[in-house]
N, C-alpha and C positions, 0 to 999 in steps of 0.2 A: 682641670681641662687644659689640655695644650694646645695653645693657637700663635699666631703669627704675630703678634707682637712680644713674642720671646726671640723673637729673628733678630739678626740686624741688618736688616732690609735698609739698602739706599737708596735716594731718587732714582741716581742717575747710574747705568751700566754699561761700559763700554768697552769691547777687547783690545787687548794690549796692555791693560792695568786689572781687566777684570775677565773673570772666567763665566760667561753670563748662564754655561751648562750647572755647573759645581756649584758655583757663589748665589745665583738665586733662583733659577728655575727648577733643579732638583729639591735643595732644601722645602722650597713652599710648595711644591706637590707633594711632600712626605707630609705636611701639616693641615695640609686641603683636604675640605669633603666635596667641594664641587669647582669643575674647573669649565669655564667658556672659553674659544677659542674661536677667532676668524681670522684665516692665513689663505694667501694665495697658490704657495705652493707648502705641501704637505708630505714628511715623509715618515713611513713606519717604522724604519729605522732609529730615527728619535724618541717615538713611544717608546718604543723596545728597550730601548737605555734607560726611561723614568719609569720601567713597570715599579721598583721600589717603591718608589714614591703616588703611583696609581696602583698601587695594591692596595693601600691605606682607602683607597673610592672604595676598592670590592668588598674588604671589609666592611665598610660602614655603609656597605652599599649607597656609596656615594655618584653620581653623575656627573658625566664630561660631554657637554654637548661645543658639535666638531663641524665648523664652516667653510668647507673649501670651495677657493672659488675654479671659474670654468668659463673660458671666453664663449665670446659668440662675436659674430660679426655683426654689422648693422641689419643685413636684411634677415639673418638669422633671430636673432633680437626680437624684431618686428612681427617675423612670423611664429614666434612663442608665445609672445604679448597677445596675437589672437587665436591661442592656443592649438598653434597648427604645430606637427609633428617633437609637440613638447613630452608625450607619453614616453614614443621612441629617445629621445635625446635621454631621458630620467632615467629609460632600462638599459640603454648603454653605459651611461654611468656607474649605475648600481653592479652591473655587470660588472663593469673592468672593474670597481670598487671588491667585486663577490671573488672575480679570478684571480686579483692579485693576493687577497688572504687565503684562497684556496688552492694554489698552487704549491704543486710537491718539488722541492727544493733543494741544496745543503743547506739554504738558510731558514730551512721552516720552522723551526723555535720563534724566528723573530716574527715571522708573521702568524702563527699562531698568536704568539703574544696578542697582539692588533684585533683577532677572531674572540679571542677570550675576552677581551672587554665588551665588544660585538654580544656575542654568545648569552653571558652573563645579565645585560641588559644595561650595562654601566655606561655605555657610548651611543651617542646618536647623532646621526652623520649628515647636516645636508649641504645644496651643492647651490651657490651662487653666482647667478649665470645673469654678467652685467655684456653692454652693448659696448663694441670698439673697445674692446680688452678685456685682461684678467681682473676679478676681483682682487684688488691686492693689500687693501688697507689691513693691519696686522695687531689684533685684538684681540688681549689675555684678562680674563676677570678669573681670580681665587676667589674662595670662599671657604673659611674651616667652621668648627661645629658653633663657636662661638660668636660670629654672624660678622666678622671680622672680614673685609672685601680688600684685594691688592690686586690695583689695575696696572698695568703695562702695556705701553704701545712705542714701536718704535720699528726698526729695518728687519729685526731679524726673525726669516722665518722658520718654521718649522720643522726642520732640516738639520742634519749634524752640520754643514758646512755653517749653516745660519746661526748655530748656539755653543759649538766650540771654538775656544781661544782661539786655537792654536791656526785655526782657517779665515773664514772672510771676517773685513773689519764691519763689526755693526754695533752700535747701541739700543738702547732700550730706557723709556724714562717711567717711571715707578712712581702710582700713587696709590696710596694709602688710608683707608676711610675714617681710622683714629688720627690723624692729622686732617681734622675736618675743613678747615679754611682751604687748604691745598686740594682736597677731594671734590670738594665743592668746584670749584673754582675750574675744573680740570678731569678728574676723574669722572666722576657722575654723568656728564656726555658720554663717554664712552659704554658705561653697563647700561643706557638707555640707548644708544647707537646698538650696542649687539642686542635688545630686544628687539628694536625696533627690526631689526636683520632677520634675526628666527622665525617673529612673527612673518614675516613678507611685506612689510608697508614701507622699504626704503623705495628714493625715489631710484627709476633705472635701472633698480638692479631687482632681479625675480630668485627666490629662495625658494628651491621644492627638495621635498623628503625624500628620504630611501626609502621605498616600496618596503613595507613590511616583510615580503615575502625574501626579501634579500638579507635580513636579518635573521628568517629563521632558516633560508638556504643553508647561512653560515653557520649556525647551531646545530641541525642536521647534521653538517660534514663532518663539525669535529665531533657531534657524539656517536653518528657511526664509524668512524674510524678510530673509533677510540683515545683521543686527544686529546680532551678537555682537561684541562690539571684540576685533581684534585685536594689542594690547598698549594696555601700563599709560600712553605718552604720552598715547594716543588716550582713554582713559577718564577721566585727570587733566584733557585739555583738555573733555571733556563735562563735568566737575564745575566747570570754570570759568562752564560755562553756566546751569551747575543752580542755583549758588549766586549768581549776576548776577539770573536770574531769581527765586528766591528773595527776595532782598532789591530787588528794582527790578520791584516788581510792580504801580506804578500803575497807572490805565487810561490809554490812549492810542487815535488814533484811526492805524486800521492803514490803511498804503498798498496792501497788498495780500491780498485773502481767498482762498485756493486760488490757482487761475493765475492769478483775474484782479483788476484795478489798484480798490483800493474809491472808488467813489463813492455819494455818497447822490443819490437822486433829485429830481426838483423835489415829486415831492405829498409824499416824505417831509420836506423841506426846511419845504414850507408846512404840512404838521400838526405838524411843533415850533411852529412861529411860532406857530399859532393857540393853540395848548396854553400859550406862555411867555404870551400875550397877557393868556389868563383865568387870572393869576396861577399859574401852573404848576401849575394840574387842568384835567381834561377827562376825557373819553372819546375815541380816535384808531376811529371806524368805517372799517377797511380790510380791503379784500376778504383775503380767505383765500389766501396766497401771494405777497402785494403789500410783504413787509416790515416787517411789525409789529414783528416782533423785531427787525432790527438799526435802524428806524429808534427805536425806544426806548434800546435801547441807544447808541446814538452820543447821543439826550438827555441822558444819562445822563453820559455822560463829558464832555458841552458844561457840565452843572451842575458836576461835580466841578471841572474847569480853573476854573472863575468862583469856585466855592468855597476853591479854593485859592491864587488870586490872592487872597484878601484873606484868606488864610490860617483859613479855617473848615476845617470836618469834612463829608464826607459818608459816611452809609451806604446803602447798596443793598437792597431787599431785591425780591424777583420770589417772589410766589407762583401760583402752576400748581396746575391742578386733580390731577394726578395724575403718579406716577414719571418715568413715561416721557419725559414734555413738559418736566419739571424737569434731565431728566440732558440734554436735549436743549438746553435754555439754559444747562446749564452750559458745554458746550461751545463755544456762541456767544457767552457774555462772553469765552472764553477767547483769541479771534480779537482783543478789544481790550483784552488785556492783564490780564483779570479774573479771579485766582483765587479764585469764591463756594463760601463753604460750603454745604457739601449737607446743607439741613436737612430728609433723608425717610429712609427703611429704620427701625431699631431707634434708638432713643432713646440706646440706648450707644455707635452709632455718631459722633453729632453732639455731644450736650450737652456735654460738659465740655470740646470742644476751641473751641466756638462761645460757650461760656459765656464762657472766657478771651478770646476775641477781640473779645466784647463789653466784658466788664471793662478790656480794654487800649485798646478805643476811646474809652471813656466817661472813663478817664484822662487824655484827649487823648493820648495815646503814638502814637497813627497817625493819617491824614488820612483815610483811605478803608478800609474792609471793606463785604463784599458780600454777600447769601446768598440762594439760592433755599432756599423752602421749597413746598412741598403743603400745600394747604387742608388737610386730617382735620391735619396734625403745627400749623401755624398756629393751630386751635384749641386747640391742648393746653396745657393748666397750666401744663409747664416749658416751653413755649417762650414763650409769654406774660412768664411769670414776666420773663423776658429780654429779650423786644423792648421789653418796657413799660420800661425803663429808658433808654430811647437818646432823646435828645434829640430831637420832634418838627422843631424848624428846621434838624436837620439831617439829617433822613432822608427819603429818597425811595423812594415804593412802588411799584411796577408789578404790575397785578392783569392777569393774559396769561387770556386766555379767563373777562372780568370778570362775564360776565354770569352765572358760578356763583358770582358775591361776592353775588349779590342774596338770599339763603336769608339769614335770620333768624338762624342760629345761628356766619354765616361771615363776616357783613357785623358783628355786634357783635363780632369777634375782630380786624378789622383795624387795627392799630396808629395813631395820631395821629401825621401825615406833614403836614409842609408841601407839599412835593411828591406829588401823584395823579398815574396816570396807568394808566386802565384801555386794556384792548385788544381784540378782539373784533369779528367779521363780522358779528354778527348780536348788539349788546350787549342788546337789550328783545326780549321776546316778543311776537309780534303774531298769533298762532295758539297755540291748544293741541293736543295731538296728535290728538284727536279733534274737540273738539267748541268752540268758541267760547266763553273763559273765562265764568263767572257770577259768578267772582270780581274783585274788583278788583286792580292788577297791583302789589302791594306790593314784590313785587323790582324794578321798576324806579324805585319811589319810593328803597327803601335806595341802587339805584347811582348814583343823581344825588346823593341827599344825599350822601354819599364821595368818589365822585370828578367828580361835575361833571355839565353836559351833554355831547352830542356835540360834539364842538368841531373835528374832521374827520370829511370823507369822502371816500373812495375806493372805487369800487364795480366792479364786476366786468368792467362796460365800458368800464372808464377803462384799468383794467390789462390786456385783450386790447390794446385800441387802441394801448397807448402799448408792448407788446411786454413789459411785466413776466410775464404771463401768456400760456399758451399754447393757440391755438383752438383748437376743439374740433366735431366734428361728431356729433347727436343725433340718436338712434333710439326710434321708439318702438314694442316690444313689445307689444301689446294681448293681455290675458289673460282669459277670461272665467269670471267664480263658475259653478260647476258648479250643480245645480239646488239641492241640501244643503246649500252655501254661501250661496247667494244667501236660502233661508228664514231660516238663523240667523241673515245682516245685518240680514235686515229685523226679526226680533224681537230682535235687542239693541240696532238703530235705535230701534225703538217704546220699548222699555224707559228708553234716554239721554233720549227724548223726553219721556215724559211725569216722569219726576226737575228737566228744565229749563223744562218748564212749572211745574211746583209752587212751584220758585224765584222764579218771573215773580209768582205768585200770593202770596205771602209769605215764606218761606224755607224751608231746608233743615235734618231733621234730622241730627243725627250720623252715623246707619245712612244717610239717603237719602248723605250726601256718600261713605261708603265703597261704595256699591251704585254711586254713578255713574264710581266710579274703577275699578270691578271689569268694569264693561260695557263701557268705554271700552278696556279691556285686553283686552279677550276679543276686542272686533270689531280692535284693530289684530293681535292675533294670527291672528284667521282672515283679515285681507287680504294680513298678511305669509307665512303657509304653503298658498296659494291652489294647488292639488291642480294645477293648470294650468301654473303655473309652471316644477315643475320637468320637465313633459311636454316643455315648450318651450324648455328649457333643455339639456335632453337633446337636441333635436334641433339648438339652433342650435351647440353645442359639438362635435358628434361630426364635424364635416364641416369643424372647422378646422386646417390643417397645423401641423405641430410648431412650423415659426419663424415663426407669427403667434403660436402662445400666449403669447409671453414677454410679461413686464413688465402682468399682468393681473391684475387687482381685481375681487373679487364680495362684494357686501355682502349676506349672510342674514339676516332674520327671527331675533328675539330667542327663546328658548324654544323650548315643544315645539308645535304643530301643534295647533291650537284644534277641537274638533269637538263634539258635540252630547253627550258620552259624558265625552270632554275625558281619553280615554287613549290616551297615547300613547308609545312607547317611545322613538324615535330622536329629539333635536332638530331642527331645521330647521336649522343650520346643518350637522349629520350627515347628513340628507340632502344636500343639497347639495353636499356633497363626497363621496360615492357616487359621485353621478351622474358627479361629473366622473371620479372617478379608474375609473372602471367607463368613460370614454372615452379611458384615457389621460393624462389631466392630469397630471403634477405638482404637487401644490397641498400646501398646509399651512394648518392655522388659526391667526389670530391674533388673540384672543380677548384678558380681562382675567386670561384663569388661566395666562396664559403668561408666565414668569419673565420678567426682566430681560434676563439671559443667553440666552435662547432666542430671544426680542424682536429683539436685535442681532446675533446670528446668523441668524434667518431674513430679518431687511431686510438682509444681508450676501447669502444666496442668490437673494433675490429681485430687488439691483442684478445679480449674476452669470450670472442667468439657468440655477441652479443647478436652483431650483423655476420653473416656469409660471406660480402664479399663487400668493395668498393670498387665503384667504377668511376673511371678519370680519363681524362685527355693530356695533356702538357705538364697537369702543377706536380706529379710525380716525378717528371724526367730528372730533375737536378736537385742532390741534397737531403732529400727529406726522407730520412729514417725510416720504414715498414721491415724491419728483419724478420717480422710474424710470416709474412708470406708466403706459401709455399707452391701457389699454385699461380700461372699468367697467362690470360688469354690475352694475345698481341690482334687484336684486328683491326689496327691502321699502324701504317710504322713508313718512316721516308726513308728516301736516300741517304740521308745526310746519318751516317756509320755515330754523327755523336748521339744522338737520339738512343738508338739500336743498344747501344754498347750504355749509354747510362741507365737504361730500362733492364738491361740483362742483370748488371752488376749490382741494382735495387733490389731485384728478385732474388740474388745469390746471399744477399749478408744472411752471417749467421746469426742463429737463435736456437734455444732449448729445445733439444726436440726434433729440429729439423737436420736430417740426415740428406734429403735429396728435393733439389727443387725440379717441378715439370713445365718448363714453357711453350704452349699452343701458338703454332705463328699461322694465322691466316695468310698464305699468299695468293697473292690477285692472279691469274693463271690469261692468256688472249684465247681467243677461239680460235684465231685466223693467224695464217703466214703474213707478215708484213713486214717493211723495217720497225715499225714505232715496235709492235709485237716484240722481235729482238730484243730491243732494246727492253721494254718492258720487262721480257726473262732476267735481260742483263745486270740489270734494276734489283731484280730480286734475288737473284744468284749470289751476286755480292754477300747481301746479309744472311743468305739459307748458309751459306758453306761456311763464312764465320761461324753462324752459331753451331752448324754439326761439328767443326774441327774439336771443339774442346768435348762434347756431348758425351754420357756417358753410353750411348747407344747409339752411336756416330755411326758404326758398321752396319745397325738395321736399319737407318738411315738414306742410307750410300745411295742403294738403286731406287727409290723414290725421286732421289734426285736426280738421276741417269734417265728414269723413267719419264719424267715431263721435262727432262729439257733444261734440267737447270745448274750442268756446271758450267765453270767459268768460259768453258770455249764454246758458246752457245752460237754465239755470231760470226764462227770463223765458217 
């Protein structure tokens, strides 16, 4: 029988003389039939590297029970201890625990791996949730068949950075239960320390399980998706992969993205040029759909190779306005070979693993690291603290939907880059949602100062024309203010008016600027919940058959329904989904309150054809991928052309299938002759004639908009 004292296992292990992966953690899981583990940070990428040696568990159907810890704050803590929203906290966990192994990936070999212990029944997971910080005391108990126990406790955790030479400096000191004076003495606290852990009776700190049903979630997915490896060759040769990839994770430019062969295009070819030209800044103005992100990234990896040829550094970094668009680029560096830290969720998710990866860049120990971050996390103290260390000539920034870098408090937070390189359809504001700035346009002074001027364009009719995008045919909807609507336009008209006369006349005070922001809100509230709307929305809905609903978009009105009284119980986007599902629809909202996990699951039912339709307000405008759709009802939309044009170009990306998209634009129509009326057309005019000029039925069109009044010379 082979056990652990065939090893030559030392006390003590430390990098720099010792390889604590190779020289002792791999060997003594090849010899193990049970392994305990309590670590504060945890990564599956390291499983992944010792399946070798935990295949030898599944064989011997051995167990690995797995302690990660999980902060809480004090009052959090407190109100666990008397078991208040401790259920929720548990299904979050198990959750993020359930989405990161079930997530479709390039790298899902390795977290398979991670499922198949799961799966199998060889791993059991709980979460350590101590008060005023991470769990982080860091405790390994072996055990092989022959009852032989080798304890370790020391810095390094559970992480490649934690257990390869070649990265952070850590030790680890090693006892041994056949060196019994020494076990004694030392060891033996610690395998009654991690019982006493398991069970839950440390003091301060609360230990709760994985919800069953998150184990068998995970068993489910992989044996209906056909996953599960069928022996230990076939799992040894996926670790061959895992660990290739692991270590050979430059960026490269891939020959092929899903089925089809990648090439980059000529306007994405000519906005690097022009971009390397003005000393690698600019701004890329390209239509919404046209490739912003992979033609940055293919940038991106063209700097690296050049960088690397003369043997420099580069890092990467991509900030994004929010989650969604961030998990969304992580996935697409991932296409060229890019694995970026994800620097968003909780602060104890990222820092210490992104701290290190910093500290080993700034080493020189690597050529290349990567990382998206979200503006709110890019602002913050510790991430700052961190990017401000990395050498400005060697990092390059990509600000993806830039024209939110132009805010004061977002635009002094972005890092000293040689390399800029912002991105954006609509990068300057050239309208305000209501009314024609008074103000002068300082966010677009901070984004030139940053990142440059615009230095390409590509615009909406470049990419129908040349097939990137996909045409599209335009409706327009004509809805008219009721008589109640139409009196309060006109008095919150008169009221913006005479605030931007006063302006004209000398300035504004403090009250007048908050008074003009308040009326500016109220009239786009009552144009976007216009009583008409969903009259007519109700009718043109109820009389469509089932297999025209699929793959359908309706964008609502922010808030609740503007009225003279200004009470009102249901949102405007609650109604709206009334109406439909009172017709049959299938629909689901997708709002900013919708987790991550729901997010990816509802754009999962809504490529399926599972739901009918989604209905949303704002969280579509910017970034986030729906190329299923083929059909859009616009029934609130502003002034403000970025809005209009990033809604259109979301509607247009291509997909399988889809030959012509159709978009419904409700517009608000006045009853009455007025100036505000005027202007109201004028308002609307704007975006009807944009979107008929490119329309594939732009001609039948025309006199519609002749007919109510809505070309450009409405007010002459």
């Amino acid at each position: 029988m082979v056990n652990f004292k065939e090893l030559n296992i030392k006390p003590v292990y430390r990098t720099g003389t010792d390889d604590l992966y190779n020289d002792f953690y791999k060997p003594v899981l090849t010899y193990s039939s049970s392994y305990d583990r309590a670590v504060g940070y945890f990564s599956s990428e390291l499983l992944a590297m010792s399946i070798k040696g935990l295949s030898r568990l599944i064989q011997s159907n051995g167990k690995m029970r797995l302690i990660i810890g999980h902060p809480l704050d004090k009052d959090e803590f407190e109100a666990v201890q008397h078991g208040h929203f401790l259920k929720e906290l548990v299904n979050n966990l198990a959750g993020k625990l359930e989405r990161m192994l079930m997530e479709e990936s390039e790298e899902l070999k390795r977290l398979e791996l991670l499922a198949l212990l799961i799966a199998n029944g060889n791993l059991e997971v709980k979460f350590a949730l101590r008060k005023a910080g991470m769990y982080h005391e860091k405790i390994g108990i072996f055990r092989d068949e022959a009852d032989n126990s080798i304890v370790y406790q020391g810095s390094a955790n559970e992480t490649p950075h934690g257990m390869i030479a070649s990265l952070n400096a850590e030790s680890i000191s090693v006892f041994k239960s056949w060196d019994e004076q020494v076990f004694e003495a030392y060891g033996r606290a610690y395998v009654e320390g991690f019982d006493k852990l398991w069970q839950n009776q440390e003091i301060n700190t609360i230990t709760v399980d994985v919800p069953s049903e998150t184990y068998q979630k995970i068993a489910n997915g992989l044996k209906d998706s056909g996953k599960l490896f069928t022996g230990l060759a076939e799992i040894e040769d996926a670790v061959e992969i895992s660990e290739s990839n692991l270590q050979n994770s430059q960026p490269y430019i891939p020959d092929v993205i899903g089925s089809r062969a990648f090439k980059i295009y000529a306007h994405q070819r000519n906005a690097l040029a022009s971009w390397k030209s003005n000393s690698f800044k600019g701004i890329l103005k390209l239509a919404t759909g046209s490739g912003k992100t992979i033609t940055s990234i293919y940038g991106a990896v063209k700097i690296y190779e050049a960088k690397k040829a003369q043997k420099q550094q580069l890092f990467l970094l991509v900030a994004v306005p929010y989650i969604e668009l961030a998990t969304q680029w992580v996935a697409n560096l991932r296409l060229f070979g890019i694995n970026a830290y994800e620097c968003f969720d909780s602060k104890h998710s990222w820092y210490e693993s992104f701290k290190n990866k910093v500290s080993y860049f700034n080493a020189g120990a690597d050529d290349f690291c990567a990382a998206v971050v979200v503006n709110r996390t890019l602002t913050s103290r510790h991430f700052q603290s961190l990017v401000s260390t990395i050498d400005p000539n060697s990092l390059m920034v990509i600000g993806d939907e830039c024209h939110n870098h132009g805010s004061k408090n977002v635009n002094d937070c972005l890092p000293k880059a040689y390399y800029r390189m912002g991105l954006s359809a609509t990068p300057f504001r050239s309208d305000e949602d209501e009314v024609d700035s008074p103000f002068p346009n300082e966010a677009k002074e901070r984004l030139i100062t940053y990142y440059g001027e615009i230095v390409a364009t590509y615009d909406l009719s470049d990419a129908i024309n040349d097939g990137v995008l996909t045409p599209y045919q335009y409706n327009i909807i004509p809805i008219y203010l009721t008589l109640g609507e139409q009196e309060l336009y006109e008095e919150l008209s008169n009221k913006i008016t005479k605030i931007v006369l006063k302006l004209r006349g000398g300035g504004l005070t403090k009250q007048d600027r908050e008074n003009l922001t308040i009326f500016c809100g109220q009239r786009s509230r009552l144009l976007g919940s216009a009583q008409n709307k969903l009259v007519k929305l109700k009718e043109l809905t109820s009389t469509i058959q089932d297999k025209d609903k699929k793959h359908t978009l309706f964008y609502a009105g922010e808030g609740k329904p503007f009225s003279e009284s200004d009470v009102q119980d249901k949102s405007i986007i609650d109604q709206v989904s009334k109406v439909l599902n009172e017709n049959g629809w299938r629909t689901s909202q997708f709002t900013g309150n919708v987790s991550k996990a729901e997010r990816k699951s509802l754009m999962n039912a809504f490529k399926d054809k599972t739901l009918d339709a989604l209905v949303a307000m704002k969280v579509l405008d910017e970034g986030i991928d729906v190329p299923a759709c083929k059909v859009a009802y616009i029934l609130a939309s502003t002034r403000n052309p970025r809005q209009y044009i990033q809604r259109r170009g979301r509607i247009l990306r291509k997909s399988e299938g889809k030959t012509l998209a159709v978009i419904n634009d409700f517009v608000v129509l006045p009853i009455m002759d007025s100036l505000a009326s005027k202007n109201l057309k004028l308002a609307e005019a704007e975006r009807i004639n944009d979107f008929a000029l490119l329309a594939e039925n732009k001609q039948e069109i025309e006199h519609l908009i002749e007919e109510h009044g809505l070309s450009y010379d409405v007010n002459t």
